[in-house]
N, C-alpha and C positions, 0 to 999 in steps of 0.2 A: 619087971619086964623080962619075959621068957628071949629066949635067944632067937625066935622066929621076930617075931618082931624087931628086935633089934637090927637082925638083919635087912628085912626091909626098909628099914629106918635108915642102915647104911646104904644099901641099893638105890634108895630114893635121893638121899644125898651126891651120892656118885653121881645119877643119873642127872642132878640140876648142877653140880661142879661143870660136868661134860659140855651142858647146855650153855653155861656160861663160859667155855672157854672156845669154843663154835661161835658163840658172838662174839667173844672177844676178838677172834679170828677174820672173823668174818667185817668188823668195825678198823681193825688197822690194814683188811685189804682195802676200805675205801679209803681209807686216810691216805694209805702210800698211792692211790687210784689221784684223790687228790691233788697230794703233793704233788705225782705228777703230771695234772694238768696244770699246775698253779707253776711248777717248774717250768714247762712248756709255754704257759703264756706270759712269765716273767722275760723266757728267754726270746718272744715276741716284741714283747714291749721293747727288749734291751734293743733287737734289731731296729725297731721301727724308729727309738729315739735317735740313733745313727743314724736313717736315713734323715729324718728330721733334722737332726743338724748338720748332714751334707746340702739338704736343699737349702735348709738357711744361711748354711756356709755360701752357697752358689748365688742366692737370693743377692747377699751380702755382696757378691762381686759382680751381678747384674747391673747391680743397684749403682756402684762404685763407678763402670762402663757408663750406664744410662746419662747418670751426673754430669761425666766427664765429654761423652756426644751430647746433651746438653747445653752444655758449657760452650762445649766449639760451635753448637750450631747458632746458640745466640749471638758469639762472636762475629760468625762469617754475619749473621742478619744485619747487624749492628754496621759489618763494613759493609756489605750490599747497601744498604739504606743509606749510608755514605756517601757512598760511590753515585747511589742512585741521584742522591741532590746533590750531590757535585757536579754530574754528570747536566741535570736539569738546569744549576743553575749558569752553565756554562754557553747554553742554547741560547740565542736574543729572542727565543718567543718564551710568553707567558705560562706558565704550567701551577694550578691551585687543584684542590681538593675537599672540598666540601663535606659535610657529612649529613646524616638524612633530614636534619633541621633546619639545613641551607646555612649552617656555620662553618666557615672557614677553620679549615683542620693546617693546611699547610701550601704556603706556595712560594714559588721563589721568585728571585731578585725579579727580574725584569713583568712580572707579574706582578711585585709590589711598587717598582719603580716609577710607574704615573700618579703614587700615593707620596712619595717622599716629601717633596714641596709644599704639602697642603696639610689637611688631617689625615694621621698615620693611621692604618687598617693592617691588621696582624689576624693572627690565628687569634678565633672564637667571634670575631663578627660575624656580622650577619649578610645575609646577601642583600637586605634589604637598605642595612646600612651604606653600601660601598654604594649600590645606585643612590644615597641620599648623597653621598659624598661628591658623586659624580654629576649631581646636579650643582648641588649647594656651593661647590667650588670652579664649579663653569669646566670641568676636569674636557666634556666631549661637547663638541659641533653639532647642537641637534640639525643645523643647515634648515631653521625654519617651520620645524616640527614643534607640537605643545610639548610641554614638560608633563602633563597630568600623563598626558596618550602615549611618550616616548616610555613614562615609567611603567604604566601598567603593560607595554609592551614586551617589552624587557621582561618584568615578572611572569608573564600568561606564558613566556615563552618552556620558563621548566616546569609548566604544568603539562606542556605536551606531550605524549608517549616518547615519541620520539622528538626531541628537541633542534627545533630550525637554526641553523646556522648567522649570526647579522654582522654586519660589517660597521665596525665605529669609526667617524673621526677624529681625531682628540685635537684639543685646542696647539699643539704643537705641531701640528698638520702631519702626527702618522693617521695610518688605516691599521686598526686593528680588525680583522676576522675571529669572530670567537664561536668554537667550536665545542659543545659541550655533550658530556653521553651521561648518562644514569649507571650507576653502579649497582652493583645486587641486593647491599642494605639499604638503599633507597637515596645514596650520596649523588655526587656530581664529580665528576673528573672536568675541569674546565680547561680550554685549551684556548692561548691568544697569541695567536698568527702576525707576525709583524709582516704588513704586506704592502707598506709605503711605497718597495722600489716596484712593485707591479703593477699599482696603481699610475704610479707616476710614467711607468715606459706605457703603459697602458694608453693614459693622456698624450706623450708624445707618440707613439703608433695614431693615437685618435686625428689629431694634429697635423703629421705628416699624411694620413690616408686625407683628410679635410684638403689641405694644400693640394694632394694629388689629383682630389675628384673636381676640384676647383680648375686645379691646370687643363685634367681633362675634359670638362666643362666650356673652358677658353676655348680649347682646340677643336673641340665639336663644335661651336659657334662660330669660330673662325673659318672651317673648312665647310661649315654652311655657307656663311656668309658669302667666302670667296667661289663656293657651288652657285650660290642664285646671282653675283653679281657678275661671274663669267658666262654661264647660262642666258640671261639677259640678251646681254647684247648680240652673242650667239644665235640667238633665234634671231635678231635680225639681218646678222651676216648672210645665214647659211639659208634662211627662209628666202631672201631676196635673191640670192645668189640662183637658187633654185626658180622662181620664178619667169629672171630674166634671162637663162637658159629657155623658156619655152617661147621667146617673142621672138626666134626665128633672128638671130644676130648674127653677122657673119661671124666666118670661121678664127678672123684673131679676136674678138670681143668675146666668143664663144671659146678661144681659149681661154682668154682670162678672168673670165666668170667662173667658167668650171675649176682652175684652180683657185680662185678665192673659197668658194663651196669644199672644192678637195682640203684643201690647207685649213680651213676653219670646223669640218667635221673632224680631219686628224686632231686638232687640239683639244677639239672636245672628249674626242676616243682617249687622248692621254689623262686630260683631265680625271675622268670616269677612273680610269685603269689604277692610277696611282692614291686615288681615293678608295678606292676598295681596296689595294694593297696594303695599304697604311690601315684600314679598320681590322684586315686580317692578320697581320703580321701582331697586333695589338691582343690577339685572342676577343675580338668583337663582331665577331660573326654572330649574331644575333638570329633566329630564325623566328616566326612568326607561324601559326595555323589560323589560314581563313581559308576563304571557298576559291576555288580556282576555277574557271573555264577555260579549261585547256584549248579546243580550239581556237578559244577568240584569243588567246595570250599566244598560241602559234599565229593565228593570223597577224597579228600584230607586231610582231620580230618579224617577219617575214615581211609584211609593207614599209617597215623599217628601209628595206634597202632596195626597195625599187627602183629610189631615182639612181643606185650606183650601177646595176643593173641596165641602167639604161644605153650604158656607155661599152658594155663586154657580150657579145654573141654567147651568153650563159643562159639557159631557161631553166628557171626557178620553180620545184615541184613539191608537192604536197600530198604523203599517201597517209591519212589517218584513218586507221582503222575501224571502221564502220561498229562493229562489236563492242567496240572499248565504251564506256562509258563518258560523260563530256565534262561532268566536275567533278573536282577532287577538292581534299582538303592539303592545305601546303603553302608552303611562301613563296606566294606569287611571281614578288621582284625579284626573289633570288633564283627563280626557274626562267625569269626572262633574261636575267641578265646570264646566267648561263648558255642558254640559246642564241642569244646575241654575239656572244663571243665565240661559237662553235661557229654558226652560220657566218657571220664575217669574215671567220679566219679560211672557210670553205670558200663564198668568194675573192678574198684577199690573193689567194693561190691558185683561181682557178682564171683561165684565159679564155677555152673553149668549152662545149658541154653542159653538163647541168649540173646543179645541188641538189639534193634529195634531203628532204626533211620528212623519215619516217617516225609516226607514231605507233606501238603497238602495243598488245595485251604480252605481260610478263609468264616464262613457262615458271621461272624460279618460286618457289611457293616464301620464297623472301623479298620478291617482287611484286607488283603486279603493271606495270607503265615500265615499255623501253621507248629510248628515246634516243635517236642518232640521225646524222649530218653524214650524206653522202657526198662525194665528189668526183670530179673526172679532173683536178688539176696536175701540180709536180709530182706529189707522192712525198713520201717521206723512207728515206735509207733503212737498212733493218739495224743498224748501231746509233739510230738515233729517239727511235720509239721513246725512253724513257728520258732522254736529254730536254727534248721539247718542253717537258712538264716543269724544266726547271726554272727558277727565277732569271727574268732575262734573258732568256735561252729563245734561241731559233736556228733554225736548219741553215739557215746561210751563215758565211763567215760574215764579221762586218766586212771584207774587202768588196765584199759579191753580194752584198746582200741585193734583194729582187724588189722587197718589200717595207714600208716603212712602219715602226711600231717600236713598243716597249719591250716585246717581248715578257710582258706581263700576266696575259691575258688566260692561258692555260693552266698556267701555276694557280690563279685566281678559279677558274674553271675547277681544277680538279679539288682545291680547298672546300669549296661550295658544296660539291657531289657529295666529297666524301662529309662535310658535316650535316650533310641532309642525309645520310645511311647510306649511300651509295659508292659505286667504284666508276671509275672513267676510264675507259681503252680505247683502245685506237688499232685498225686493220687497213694497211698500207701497202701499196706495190711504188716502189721508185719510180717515177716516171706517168704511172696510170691511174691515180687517184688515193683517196684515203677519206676510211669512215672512221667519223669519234661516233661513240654512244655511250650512253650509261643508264644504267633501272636503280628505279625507285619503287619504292612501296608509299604512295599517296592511298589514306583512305578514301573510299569513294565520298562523295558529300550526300547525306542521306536526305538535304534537301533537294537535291537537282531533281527536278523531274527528267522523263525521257526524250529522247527529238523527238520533234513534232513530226507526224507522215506528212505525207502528199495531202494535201486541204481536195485535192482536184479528183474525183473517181475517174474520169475519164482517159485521166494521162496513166497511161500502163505498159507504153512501149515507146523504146527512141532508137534513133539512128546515129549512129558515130561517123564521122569523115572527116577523122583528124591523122597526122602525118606518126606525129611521136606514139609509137608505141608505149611509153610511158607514160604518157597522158592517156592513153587508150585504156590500160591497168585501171588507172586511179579512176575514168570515169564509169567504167563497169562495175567496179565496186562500192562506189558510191552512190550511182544510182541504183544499185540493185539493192542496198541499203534503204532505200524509199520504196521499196517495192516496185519498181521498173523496170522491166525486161530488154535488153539492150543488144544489139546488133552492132558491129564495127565492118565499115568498107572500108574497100582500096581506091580503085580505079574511079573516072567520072562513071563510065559503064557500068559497074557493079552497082554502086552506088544508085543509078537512075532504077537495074534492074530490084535491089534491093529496100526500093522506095515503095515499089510496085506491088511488091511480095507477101510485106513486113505489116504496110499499111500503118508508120507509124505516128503516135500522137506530138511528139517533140525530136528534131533535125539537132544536134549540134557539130558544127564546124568549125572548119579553120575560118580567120577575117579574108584570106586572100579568096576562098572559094564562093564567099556570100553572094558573087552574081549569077555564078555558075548554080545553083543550088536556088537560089528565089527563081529562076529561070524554069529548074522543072516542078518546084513548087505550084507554080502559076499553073500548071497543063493538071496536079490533081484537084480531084473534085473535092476533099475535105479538106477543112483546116488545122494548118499544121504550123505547130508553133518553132520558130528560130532562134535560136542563140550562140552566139559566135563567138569564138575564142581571141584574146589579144586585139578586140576590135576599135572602138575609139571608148577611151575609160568613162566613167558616170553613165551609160547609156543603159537604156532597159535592157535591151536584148542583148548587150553582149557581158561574156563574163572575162575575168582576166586569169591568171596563173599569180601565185595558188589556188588552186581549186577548195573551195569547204564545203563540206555539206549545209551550213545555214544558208553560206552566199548562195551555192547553187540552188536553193529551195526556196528561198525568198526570190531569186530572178524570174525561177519558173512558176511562181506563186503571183508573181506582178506580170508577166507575159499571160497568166491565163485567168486576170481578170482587168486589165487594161480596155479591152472593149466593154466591159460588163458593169463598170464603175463609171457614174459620173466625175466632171472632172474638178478634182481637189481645191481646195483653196490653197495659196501659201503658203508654207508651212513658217510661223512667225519662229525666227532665232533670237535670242536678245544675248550679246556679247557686252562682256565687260574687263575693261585691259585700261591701264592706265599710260602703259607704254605707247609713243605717237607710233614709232618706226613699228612696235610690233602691231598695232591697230590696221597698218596698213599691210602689214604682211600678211594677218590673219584674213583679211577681205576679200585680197586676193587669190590667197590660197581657197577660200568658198567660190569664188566668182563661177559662174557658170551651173551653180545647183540652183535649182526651184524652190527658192525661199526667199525671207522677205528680214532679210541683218541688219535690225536697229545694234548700234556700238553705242557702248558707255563708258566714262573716264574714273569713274569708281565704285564703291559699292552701293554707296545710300543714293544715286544715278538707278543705281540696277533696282535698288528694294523698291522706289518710286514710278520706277519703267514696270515693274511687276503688278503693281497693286493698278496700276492705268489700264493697261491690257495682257492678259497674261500670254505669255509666250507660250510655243509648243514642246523647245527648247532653250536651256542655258548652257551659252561657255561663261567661263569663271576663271579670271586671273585670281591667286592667291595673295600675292603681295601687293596691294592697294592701299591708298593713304584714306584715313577717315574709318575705314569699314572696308576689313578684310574678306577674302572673298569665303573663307572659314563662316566666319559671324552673316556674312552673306546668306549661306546656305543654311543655315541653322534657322533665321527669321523667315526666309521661303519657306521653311519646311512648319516652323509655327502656323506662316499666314494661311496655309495649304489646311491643318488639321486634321491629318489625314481622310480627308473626303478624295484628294485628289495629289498625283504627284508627277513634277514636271521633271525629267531627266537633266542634269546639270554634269555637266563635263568640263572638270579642273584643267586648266592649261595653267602650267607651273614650274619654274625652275629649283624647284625643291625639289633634291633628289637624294638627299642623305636618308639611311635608315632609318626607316620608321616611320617617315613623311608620307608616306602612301596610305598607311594605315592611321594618321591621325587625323588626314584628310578627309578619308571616306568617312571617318566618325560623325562628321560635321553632315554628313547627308548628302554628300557629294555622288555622284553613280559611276562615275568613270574618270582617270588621271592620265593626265596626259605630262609627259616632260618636255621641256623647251631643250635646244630647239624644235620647234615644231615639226612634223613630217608631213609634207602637203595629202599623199597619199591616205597617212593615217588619220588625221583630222577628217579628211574628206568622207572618208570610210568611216566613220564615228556616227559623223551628222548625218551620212545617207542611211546606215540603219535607224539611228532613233528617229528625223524624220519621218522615216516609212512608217517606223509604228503611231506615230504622232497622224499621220494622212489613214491610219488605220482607224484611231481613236476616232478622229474628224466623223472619216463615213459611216463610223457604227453610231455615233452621236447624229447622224442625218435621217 
């Protein structure tokens, strides 16, 4: 080996030592790269095991907490649940728990207490057991019910969504009420209501109200009873008393006629007063809605007191508003008996002058009917307006007093107004008079038809020659209400020249002027119809005070066909009254009308008088033995069948509440109370008469 080579030999050696020590180099930088990161994520791990055993250390004393609020919380649950049936079973009503299979989870005492005596039921029966138990040991009262229908009741009952409440008896005579609701897993919360003592004060409330309506019962019978059997005889005091005032007796029999008459309407006026009193005071003011005809229900209060009238220089006046409508809906009796007591007490205090009984259309749109009672008597003080209203109360002291009464009568008045909707006042001057009035709101009655016009084309103008200006009022706008054109004289001169002028078809006057006036009658060429005021009563041609628009149209309606009709048959009445005294009152009191008065002593008299020849009218006593005059009307109205129907007018001393309208049930037309009023009776029969003599001619 030359020495080049060698050298290379060394060079080449070198040069792979070098190579090898460059890796070498190069292999313990990764090692210590390495070590590094394996340092690095040892000293990772070391951190993370530290946190790990601080959370587990924490865990550890979470855990330790949790346990220990655990521990207390089962405790407090444990005393709540305690507490809770302690609480339950301290209650006297029943309290159980069910669960969704209708198995008794838990209930307490008094919930297992109807089980003690018999077969024991505890938690895990069933529900269907405890109703077997409650059969099988007679445990409840079914009070008459089957056993199959009480049990499947009972069960259908927790099928309901919402579960019905029933009330048990049990053979120890409580009342359980059981009350049961569904719970969200499908259980029952049962609740049983010990409800014995409210049952029981329940029955005596039942009991004691039974007693009371019983007592009241008595007392409505009894205040009937003594109504129709004071009433009775009544009509025939005050009927006769009235009568034998018109025979023309001197002056001391005519005194003491008129106080029998005086003395025996006062007792009836008490009677009345203290019987309304006593229903009011009782909270029995009862009202009623039926049809009213207001005119004929004012006519009718107002003939009420004619014969008192007979005796005091008062004229008694009537302005009903022509516009107003004629029926309403409303309680009849309690709006007469209101008016009755206003107008009385108007002439009660008046000596001289007139009453005024205005009706008119209401502006209040809470109204529509005022209704007031004028006067010209004492007056009333201005420190006494509100005293009068009181019970017992009157303007005089009793040492002075003027006038005789309860002092009832207004107190009664304003109770009435005001439970029919209204208010009652009074405008008064000491000395110069005093008006009551009060508005109502009556619906109009959607059956009434309107007044009738004038039947006559011809009559289209009349002549007045009357004295009162107030009557002058009232018949200007009454007749011009029928479409009649109207004139008022003064003088006989005027009058003759305003005869002349006017040309008119109908004259009316005073009675005093009727010769004066036929006189120049006689000298015109047409004819011209008469009707005279206050002239002899029942007569064609004259008319009386109050003036109404039926009466006046029906006068003038019979005045201007009187020559044009043949002349009428009889118009047949058939009366039925069992009373002797009042059979001869009631005869009397017709005597003098143009009719034809078969009287009967009862009712199956009347049904057999009917079916013989029918009448054109019936009066009707109500209290008759055999066959009432109720059942009376009721077989007329059978026999009748509706082909035909005869007008029947109750004469009756029933006057308690509610009589008026049980009466007309029966097919009655019109009610009359005893004592009778000769006026009003007579007034009765001469209208339905007329239309009866109507029927007659249209039948001819």
């Amino acid at each position: 080996m030359n020495s080049t080579e060698f050298e290379q030999e060394l060079a080449q050696e070198r040069r792979g030592r070098l190579a090898a020590e460059r890796m070498l180099e190069h292999k313990q930088a990764e090692l210590q790269a390495a070590n590094r990161q394996l340092s690095e994520h040892a000293l990772a791990l070391s951190d993370q095991i530290v946190d790990q055993r601080q959370v587990v250390s924490d865990l550890r004393g979470e855990k330790s907490k949790v346990s220990q609020d655990l521990e207390r919380a089962n405790t407090r649950v444990v005393a709540v649940e305690r507490l809770l049936w302690a609480s339950l079973e301290t209650i006297p009503d029943g309290f159980a728990l069910f669960g969704p299979d209708f198995r008794l989870i838990a209930a307490n005492d008094p919930y297992l207490a109807v089980f003690e005596e018999t077969s024991g039921i505890g938690p895990g029966d069933s529900y269907q057991a405890i109703l077997d138990v409650c059969l099988d040991d007679g445990l409840v009262d079914l009070q008459g019910q089957n056993e199959d229908t009480w049990y499947d009741t009972m069960l259908d009952r927790w099928n309901d969504p919402k579960i019905p409440p029933v009330t048990l008896r049990f053979w120890n005579g409580m009342h359980i009420k059981m009350v049961d609701r569904r719970t969200a897993d499908g259980g029952i919360v049962s609740l049983a209501l010990n409800i014995t003592d409210d049952i029981l004060r329940e029955e005596e409330l039942r009991e004691a109200r039974d007693k009371a309506q019983a007592a009241d019962r008595a007392k409505s019978a009894f205040l009937a009873k003594m109504s129709h059997e004071l009433r009775t005889p009544m009509n025939g005091v005050v009927g006769m008393a009235d009568l034998l005032m018109e025979r023309g007796l001197d002056a001391e029999s005519h005194l003491y006629t008129e106080t029998i008459r005086n003395s025996g309407q006062a007792l009836l006026d008490i009677i009345n007063e203290i019987l309304d009193f006593s229903r009011i005071e009782a909270d029995r003011v009862n009202l009623r809605e039926n049809s009213v005809d207001l005119p004929g229900l004012v006519q009718d209060v107002l003939l009420l007191f004619q014969p008192t009238l007979r005796d005091k220089p008062i004229e008694m006046h009537l302005d009903y508003d022509p516009s107003l409508a004629t029926h309403f809906l409303g309680d009849a009796g309690r709006l007469r008996q209101i008016l009755v007591n206003l107008v009385g007490n108007a002439i009660k205090f008046t000596e001289t002058g007139h009453v005024l009984l205005r009706v008119s259309s209401a502006l209040d749109p809470k109204s529509n009917v005022v209704i007031s009672v004028e006067d010209t008597g004492v007056g009333i003080p201005d420190g006494l307006h509100d005293h009068i209203f009181g019970e017992f109360n009157q303007v005089e002291d009793n040492e002075d007093r003027q006038a005789e009464g309860t002092g009832l009568g207004l107190a009664i008045t304003r109770k009435l107004v005001e439970a029919m909707g209204g208010t009652l006042w009074v405008d008064s001057v000491d000395g110069r008079g005093s008006c009551f009035g009060f508005a109502l709101n009556l619906p109009q009655d959607g059956d009434a038809s309107a007044p009738p016009p004038v039947s006559t084309p011809d009559l289209s103008r009349a002549l007045l020659w009357v004295e009162d200006p107030l009557d002058c009022k009232i018949f200007e706008r009454l007749l011009g209400s029928l479409g009649i054109e109207v004139w008022a004289t003064g003088e006989t001169s005027e009058f003759g020249l305003a005869l002349e002028r006017r040309s008119p078809h109908l004259v009316i006057c005073e009675a005093g002027r009727r010769e004066a006036v036929t006189a120049l009658l006689a000298k015109h060429p047409t004819e011209i119809l008469l009707l005279t005021i206050s002239g002899k009563p029942g007569t064609q041609d004259n008319i009386d005070r109050p003036f109404l628009r039926n009466v006046v149209l029906s006068k003038i309606q019979a005045l201007t066909s009187a020559d044009k009709s043949p002349a009428n048959e009889r118009v047949r009445v058939l009366a039925a009254e069992d009373n002797k005294t009042n059979q001869l009152v009631l005869s009397k009191m017709l005597d003098g009308l143009d009719i034809d008065l078969t009287l009967v002593e009862d009712g199956a008299q009347a049904i057999a008088n009917f079916k013989q020849q029918t009448p054109d009218l019936i009066l009707l006593d109500i209290s008759m033995p055999k066959m009432d005059g109720m059942e009376v009307a009721r077989k007329i109205r059978s026999l009748e069948g509706g082909t035909s129907h005869v007008p029947i007018i109750a004469m009756t001393a029933h006057a308690m509440t509610g009589d008026e309208e049980r009466i007309r049930a029966s097919g009655i037309d019109h009610y009359l109370t005893k004592p009778l009023n000769k006026l009003l009776v007579r007034s009765h029969v001469e209208a339905l008469t007329l239309s009866a003599s109507t029927v007659q001619e249209i039948a001819r």
